[in-house]
C-alpha positions as CSV (number, residue, x, y, z in Angstrom):
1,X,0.0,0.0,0.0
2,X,2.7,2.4,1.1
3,X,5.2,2.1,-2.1
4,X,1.3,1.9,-4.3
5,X,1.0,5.5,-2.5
6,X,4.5,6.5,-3.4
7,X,3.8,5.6,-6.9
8,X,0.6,7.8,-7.1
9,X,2.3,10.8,-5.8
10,X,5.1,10.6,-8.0
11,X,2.9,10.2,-11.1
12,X,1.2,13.0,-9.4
13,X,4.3,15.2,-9.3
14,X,5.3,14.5,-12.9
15,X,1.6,15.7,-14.0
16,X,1.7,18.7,-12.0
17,X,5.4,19.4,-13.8
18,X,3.5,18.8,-17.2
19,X,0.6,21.2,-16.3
20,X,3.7,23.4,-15.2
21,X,5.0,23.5,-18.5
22,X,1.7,24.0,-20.1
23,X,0.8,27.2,-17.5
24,X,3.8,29.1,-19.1
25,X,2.0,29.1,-22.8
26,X,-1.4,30.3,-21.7
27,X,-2.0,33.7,-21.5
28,X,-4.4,35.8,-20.0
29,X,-5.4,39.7,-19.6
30,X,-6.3,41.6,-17.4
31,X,-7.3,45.4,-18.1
32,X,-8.6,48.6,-16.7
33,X,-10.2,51.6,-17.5
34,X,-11.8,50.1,-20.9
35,X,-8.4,48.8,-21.9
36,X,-6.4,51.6,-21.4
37,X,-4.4,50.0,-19.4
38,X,-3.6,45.9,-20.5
39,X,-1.9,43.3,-18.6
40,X,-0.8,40.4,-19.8
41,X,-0.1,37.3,-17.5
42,X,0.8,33.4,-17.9
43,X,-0.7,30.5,-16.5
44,X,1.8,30.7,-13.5
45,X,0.8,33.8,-13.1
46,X,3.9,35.5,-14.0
47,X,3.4,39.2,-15.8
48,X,5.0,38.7,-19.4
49,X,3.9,42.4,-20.4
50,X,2.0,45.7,-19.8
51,X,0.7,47.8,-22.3
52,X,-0.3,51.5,-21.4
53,X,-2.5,53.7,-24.4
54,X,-1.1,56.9,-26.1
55,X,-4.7,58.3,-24.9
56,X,-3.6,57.7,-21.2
57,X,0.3,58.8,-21.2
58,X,-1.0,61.9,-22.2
59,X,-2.7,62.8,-20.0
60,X,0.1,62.9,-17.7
61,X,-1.6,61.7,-14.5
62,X,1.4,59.6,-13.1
63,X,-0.9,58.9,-10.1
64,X,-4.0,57.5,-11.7
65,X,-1.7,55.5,-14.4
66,X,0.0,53.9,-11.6
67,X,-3.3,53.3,-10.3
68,X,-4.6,51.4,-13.0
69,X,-1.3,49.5,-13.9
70,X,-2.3,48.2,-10.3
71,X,-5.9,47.0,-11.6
72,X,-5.1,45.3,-14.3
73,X,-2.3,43.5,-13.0
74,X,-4.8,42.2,-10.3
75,X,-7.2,41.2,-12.8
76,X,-4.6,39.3,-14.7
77,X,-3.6,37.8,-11.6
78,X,-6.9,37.1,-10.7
79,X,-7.3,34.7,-14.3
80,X,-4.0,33.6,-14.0
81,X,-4.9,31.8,-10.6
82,X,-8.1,30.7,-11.9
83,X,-6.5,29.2,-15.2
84,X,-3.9,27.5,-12.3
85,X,-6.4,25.9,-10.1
86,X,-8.6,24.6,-13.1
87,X,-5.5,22.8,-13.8
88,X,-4.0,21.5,-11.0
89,X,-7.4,20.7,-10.2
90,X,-7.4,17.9,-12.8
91,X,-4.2,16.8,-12.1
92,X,-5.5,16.0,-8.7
93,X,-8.8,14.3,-9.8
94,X,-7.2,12.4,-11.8
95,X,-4.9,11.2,-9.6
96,X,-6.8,10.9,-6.3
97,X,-10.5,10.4,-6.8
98,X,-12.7,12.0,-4.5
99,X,-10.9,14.7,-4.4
Protein backbone atom coordinates (compact mmCIF):
# COMPACT_ATOMS: atom_id res chain seq x y z
CA UNK A 1 0.00 0.00 0.00
CA UNK A 2 2.73 2.37 1.10
CA UNK A 3 5.21 2.09 -2.13
CA UNK A 4 1.32 1.94 -4.28
CA UNK A 5 0.98 5.49 -2.54
CA UNK A 6 4.51 6.52 -3.41
CA UNK A 7 3.83 5.61 -6.92
CA UNK A 8 0.59 7.76 -7.05
CA UNK A 9 2.32 10.82 -5.76
CA UNK A 10 5.12 10.64 -8.04
CA UNK A 11 2.93 10.15 -11.08
CA UNK A 12 1.25 13.03 -9.43
CA UNK A 13 4.26 15.15 -9.30
CA UNK A 14 5.31 14.47 -12.85
CA UNK A 15 1.57 15.72 -13.96
CA UNK A 16 1.72 18.71 -12.01
CA UNK A 17 5.44 19.42 -13.79
CA UNK A 18 3.54 18.76 -17.22
CA UNK A 19 0.61 21.17 -16.29
CA UNK A 20 3.73 23.41 -15.16
CA UNK A 21 5.05 23.48 -18.46
CA UNK A 22 1.67 24.00 -20.10
CA UNK A 23 0.81 27.18 -17.55
CA UNK A 24 3.84 29.07 -19.12
CA UNK A 25 1.98 29.05 -22.83
CA UNK A 26 -1.37 30.30 -21.66
CA UNK A 27 -1.99 33.73 -21.50
CA UNK A 28 -4.36 35.76 -20.02
CA UNK A 29 -5.40 39.71 -19.59
CA UNK A 30 -6.29 41.63 -17.36
CA UNK A 31 -7.31 45.41 -18.14
CA UNK A 32 -8.55 48.63 -16.69
CA UNK A 33 -10.19 51.62 -17.50
CA UNK A 34 -11.82 50.06 -20.87
CA UNK A 35 -8.43 48.79 -21.86
CA UNK A 36 -6.39 51.63 -21.39
CA UNK A 37 -4.39 49.98 -19.43
CA UNK A 38 -3.59 45.86 -20.49
CA UNK A 39 -1.87 43.34 -18.61
CA UNK A 40 -0.76 40.36 -19.77
CA UNK A 41 -0.07 37.27 -17.52
CA UNK A 42 0.79 33.43 -17.89
CA UNK A 43 -0.75 30.55 -16.50
CA UNK A 44 1.79 30.73 -13.48
CA UNK A 45 0.84 33.77 -13.07
CA UNK A 46 3.86 35.50 -14.04
CA UNK A 47 3.38 39.17 -15.79
CA UNK A 48 4.96 38.72 -19.44
CA UNK A 49 3.89 42.36 -20.39
CA UNK A 50 2.02 45.68 -19.82
CA UNK A 51 0.66 47.82 -22.33
CA UNK A 52 -0.26 51.51 -21.37
CA UNK A 53 -2.52 53.65 -24.37
CA UNK A 54 -1.11 56.88 -26.09
CA UNK A 55 -4.73 58.31 -24.89
CA UNK A 56 -3.62 57.68 -21.16
CA UNK A 57 0.30 58.77 -21.24
CA UNK A 58 -0.97 61.94 -22.24
CA UNK A 59 -2.71 62.75 -20.02
CA UNK A 60 0.10 62.89 -17.71
CA UNK A 61 -1.56 61.66 -14.46
CA UNK A 62 1.38 59.64 -13.08
CA UNK A 63 -0.94 58.93 -10.05
CA UNK A 64 -3.99 57.45 -11.73
CA UNK A 65 -1.68 55.54 -14.35
CA UNK A 66 -0.04 53.94 -11.64
CA UNK A 67 -3.25 53.33 -10.27
CA UNK A 68 -4.58 51.44 -12.98
CA UNK A 69 -1.34 49.47 -13.90
CA UNK A 70 -2.30 48.23 -10.26
CA UNK A 71 -5.93 46.99 -11.58
CA UNK A 72 -5.10 45.34 -14.25
CA UNK A 73 -2.25 43.52 -12.97
CA UNK A 74 -4.85 42.24 -10.28
CA UNK A 75 -7.22 41.19 -12.82
CA UNK A 76 -4.64 39.31 -14.73
CA UNK A 77 -3.55 37.80 -11.64
CA UNK A 78 -6.93 37.12 -10.65
CA UNK A 79 -7.32 34.66 -14.29
CA UNK A 80 -4.01 33.57 -13.99
CA UNK A 81 -4.89 31.77 -10.57
CA UNK A 82 -8.10 30.72 -11.90
CA UNK A 83 -6.50 29.18 -15.25
CA UNK A 84 -3.90 27.52 -12.26
CA UNK A 85 -6.43 25.91 -10.12
CA UNK A 86 -8.62 24.62 -13.11
CA UNK A 87 -5.53 22.79 -13.76
CA UNK A 88 -4.04 21.54 -11.00
CA UNK A 89 -7.37 20.65 -10.22
CA UNK A 90 -7.38 17.89 -12.77
CA UNK A 91 -4.17 16.79 -12.07
CA UNK A 92 -5.47 16.05 -8.68
CA UNK A 93 -8.79 14.32 -9.84
CA UNK A 94 -7.20 12.40 -11.78
CA UNK A 95 -4.86 11.25 -9.62
CA UNK A 96 -6.83 10.90 -6.34
CA UNK A 97 -10.53 10.37 -6.80
CA UNK A 98 -12.71 12.02 -4.53
CA UNK A 99 -10.88 14.71 -4.39
Amino acid sequence: MFGDMMGKLQEMQQQSEKVKARLETISVNGEAEGGLVKVVCNGNRKITSVTISDELLAENDKEQIEDLIILATNRALENAEKVYEAEMKDVAKGMLPGM
